[in-house]
N, C-alpha and C positions, 0 to 999 in steps of 0.2 A: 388519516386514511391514506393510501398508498395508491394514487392514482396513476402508477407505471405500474401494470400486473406482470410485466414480464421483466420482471430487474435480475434473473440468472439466466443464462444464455450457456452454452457448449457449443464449442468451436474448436473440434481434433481435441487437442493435449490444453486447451486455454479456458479457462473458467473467469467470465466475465457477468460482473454485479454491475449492476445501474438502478443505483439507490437516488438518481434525479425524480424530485416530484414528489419524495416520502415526507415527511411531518417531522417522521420519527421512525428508527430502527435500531434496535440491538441484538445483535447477535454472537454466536461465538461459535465460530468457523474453524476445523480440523483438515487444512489442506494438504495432500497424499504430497511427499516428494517429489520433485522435477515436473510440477505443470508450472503451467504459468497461469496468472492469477491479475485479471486489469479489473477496477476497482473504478466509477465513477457516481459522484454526485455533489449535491450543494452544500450542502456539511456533511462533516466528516468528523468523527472522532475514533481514532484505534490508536490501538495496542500490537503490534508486531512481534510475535515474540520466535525467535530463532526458527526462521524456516529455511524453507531447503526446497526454494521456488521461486523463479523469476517474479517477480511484481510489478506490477505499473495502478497506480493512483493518482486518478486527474478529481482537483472540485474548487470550491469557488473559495471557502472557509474549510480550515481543519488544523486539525491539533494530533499530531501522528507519534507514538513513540515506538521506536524500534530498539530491537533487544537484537543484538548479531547473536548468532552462533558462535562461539569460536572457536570450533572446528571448521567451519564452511570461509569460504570468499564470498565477499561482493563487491560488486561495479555498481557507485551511485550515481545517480545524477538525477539531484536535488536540486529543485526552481521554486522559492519562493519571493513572489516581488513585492508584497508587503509582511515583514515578520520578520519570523529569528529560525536558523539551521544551527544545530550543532553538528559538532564534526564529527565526522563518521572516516574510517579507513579504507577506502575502497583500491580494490586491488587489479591489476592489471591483467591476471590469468583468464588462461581461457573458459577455464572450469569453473567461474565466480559466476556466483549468480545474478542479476540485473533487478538493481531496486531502483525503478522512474519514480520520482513522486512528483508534483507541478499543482502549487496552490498559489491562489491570486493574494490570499489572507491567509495567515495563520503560522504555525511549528511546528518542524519537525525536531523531535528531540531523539536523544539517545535512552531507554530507556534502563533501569535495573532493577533485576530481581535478587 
């Protein structure tokens, strides 16, 4: 049971989840290019796959795989203080897009299809 009923919010161009308090969620999310996209809860597991949208995901546990584009840039900046990061190439342009991620537990991988 999902005892946060309000876990999507809109704020201008920013599409923010707060999946804190849920049991359980699965979904599979089509986010439009150039929003931006914050992302929080207690676990966490995704799949990232080539967007073309700022990001930010805060949670306590999670297992995150991201698939860059590689046609797009990004700017990471990846905090995990117990677990494992792979590398990812993040680029210095202005035009890249901004992947936050910040878990207390868990990985973030590279993912491929």
């Amino acid at each position: 049971k999902n005892a946060n009923t309000n876990f999507l919010a809109e704020n201008g161009n920013t599409l923010e989840f707060n999946l804190s308090g849920t049991s359980a969620s699965k979904c599979e999310l089509k986010i439009p290019a150039n929003t931006s996209v914050r992302i929080a809860g207690d676990n966490l597991k995704m799949a990232v796959e080539k967007p073309k949208y700022d990001l930010d995901v805060t949670a306590q546990n999670g297992k995150i795989n991201f698939l860059p584009d590689t046609a797009q840039k990004y700017k990471y900046d990846i905090r995990v203080k117990n677990g494992k990061v792979e590398q990812l190439e993040s680029s210095q342009a202005k035009e890249a897009f901004k992947i936050s991620i910040a878990l207390q537990n868990g990985k973030v991988g590279r993912g491929e299809n």
